[in-house]
Structures are given as C-alpha cells and as structure tokens.
N, C-alpha and C positions, 0 to 999 in steps of 0.2 A: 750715265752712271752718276750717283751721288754717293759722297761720302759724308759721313757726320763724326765729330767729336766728342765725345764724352765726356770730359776732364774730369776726375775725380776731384781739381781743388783749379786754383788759379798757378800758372804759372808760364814754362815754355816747353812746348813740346814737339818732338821727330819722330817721325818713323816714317817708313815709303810701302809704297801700293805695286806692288806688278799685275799686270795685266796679260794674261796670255789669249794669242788668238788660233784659230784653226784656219790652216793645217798645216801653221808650226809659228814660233816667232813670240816675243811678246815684248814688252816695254817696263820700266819698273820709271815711277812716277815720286821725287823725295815730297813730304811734305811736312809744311812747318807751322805752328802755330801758336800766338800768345795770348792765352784767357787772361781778361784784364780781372781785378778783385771787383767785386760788387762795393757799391756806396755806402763806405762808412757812415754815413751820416743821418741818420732814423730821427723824423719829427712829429711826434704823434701829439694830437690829433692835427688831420690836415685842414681842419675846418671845424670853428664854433660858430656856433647861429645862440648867440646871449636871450633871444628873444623880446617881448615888449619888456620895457622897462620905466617907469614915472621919468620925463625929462627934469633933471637936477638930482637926481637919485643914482645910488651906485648897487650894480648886479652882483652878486656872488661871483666871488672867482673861481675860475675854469686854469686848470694846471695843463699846461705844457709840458712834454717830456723830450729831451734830446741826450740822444743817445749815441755813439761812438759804434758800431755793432759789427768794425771788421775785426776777423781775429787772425790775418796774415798767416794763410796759409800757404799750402806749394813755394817753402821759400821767400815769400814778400814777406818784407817786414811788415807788423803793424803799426799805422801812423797815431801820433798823439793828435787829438781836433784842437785847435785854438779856436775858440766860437764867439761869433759876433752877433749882435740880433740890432734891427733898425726895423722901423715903424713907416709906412706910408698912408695915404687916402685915411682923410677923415681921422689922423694918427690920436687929435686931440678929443677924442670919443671912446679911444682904446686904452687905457692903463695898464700900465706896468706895476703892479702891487708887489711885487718878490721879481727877483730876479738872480737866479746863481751862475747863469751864463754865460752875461757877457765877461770876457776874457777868459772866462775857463778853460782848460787842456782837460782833453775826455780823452781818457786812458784806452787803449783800444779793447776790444772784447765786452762793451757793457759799459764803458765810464759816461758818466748821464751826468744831468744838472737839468733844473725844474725852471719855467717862467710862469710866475702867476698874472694873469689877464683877467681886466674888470673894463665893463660898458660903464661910462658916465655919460649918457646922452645927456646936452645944455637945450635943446628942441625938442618940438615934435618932426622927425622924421624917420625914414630907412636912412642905416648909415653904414658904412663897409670900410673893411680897412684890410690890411695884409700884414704881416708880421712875418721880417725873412731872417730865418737862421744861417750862416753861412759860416762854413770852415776854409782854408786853403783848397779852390776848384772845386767848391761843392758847396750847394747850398738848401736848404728847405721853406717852403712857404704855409707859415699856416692864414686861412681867408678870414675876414673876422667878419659879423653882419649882427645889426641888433636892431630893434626899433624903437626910439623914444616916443615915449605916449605923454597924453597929456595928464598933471598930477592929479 
C-alpha cells in the first residue's frame, strides 16, 4: 500500500489510515508530516556564455536577477534574504559593473535586487568563472564563460 500527500501549502500535517482486513479486524495507522517551504532564493539566469570578446575590451553587461520568491504560507513565516554575492575562477575576467545586492534584505514574496556582469578578458583565451548568491542556508550560482579573442 502507498500513501501520498498532497499539501495544499507548507506546513505540519495529521490524520490516520485504517486499514481493515477480512474476515474481520483491522488497524488504524496515525500519520504525520512536515512539508518544508520551497527555496526563497531565485537567481536568474543560471548561466551567461559573454561570448568572443577583443582581449582588453569590455562586453555589454548581462543583468542578474535575485529574487526573495517565498511567500510563507501554511503558517511559516516569510524570511527577509540578507544576500551576499563572491566571485571565484578566473574572478579578475568577470566584473561587477552595478551591484544592488550585496547586503541587501529581499522582502519576501518578490523583493529582488539586480548584479550587473561584464567579461574584460586581458588574453586570448576560454575563461570561466562562477558568481554565488547566498542568503542565510541558501545559496545560488550563476557560471560565467566568455572567450578572449585576439584585437
């Protein structure tokens, strides 16, 4: 026998199964369970490919979006984001042209803030990098990949 849950929202939920059998008797089974909230924390896009670019030249920027996107239902409250953003691999190829993010508190239900991202390849090559959004136990990554060409 399977059972499955529904939840119409996040929260904590009971109720019990009886089972009867033949030819007579049966069992009643309590069951409990906690649907956790889905992941506040939306970071679109998950991935820019900047493309060729002249090495010493700088790309049009590509906006980031991060978004706050629980609305605390069943009871849970909605969390405010305090959002941090760090750079790795290849970090000094990625710019940061705008940034409303770091430190900001994303309201929950939709409270957003913008990173704008520019490729300045200094070579000719393929160059990759990651850019990670992270709130308290949550975090997002967007990949970043561009190639410097020659001017």
């Amino acid at each position: 026998m399977d059972v499955q849950l529904q939840a119409p929202s996040d929260g904590r939920f009971y109720d019990s199964l009886a089972v009867f059998a033949e030819p007579g008797g049966y069992a009643t089974v309590e069951i409990a369970a906690h649907v956790l909230p889905p992941d506040p924390l939306s970071v679109t896009p998950e991935s820019i490919d900047f493309g060729d670019v002249p090495a010493g030249s700088l790309s049009t920027e590509v906006e980031v979006v991060v978004a706050n996107v629980f609305g605390g239902s069943g009871g849970t409250a909605a969390p405010n984001l305090v959002v941090e953003v760090t750079s790795s691999v290849a970090p000094q190829a990625f710019l940061t042209s705008a940034d409303s993010c770091s430190g900001a508190t994303l309201a929950p239900d939709g409270g957003q803030c913008t990173i704008r991202v520019r490729f300045h390849p200094e070579t000719v090559a393929f160059l990759t990098g990651r850019m990670t959004v992270s709130a308290p136990g949550k975090s997002g990554q967007v990949s970043l990949a561009g190639t410097g060409t020659a001017p």
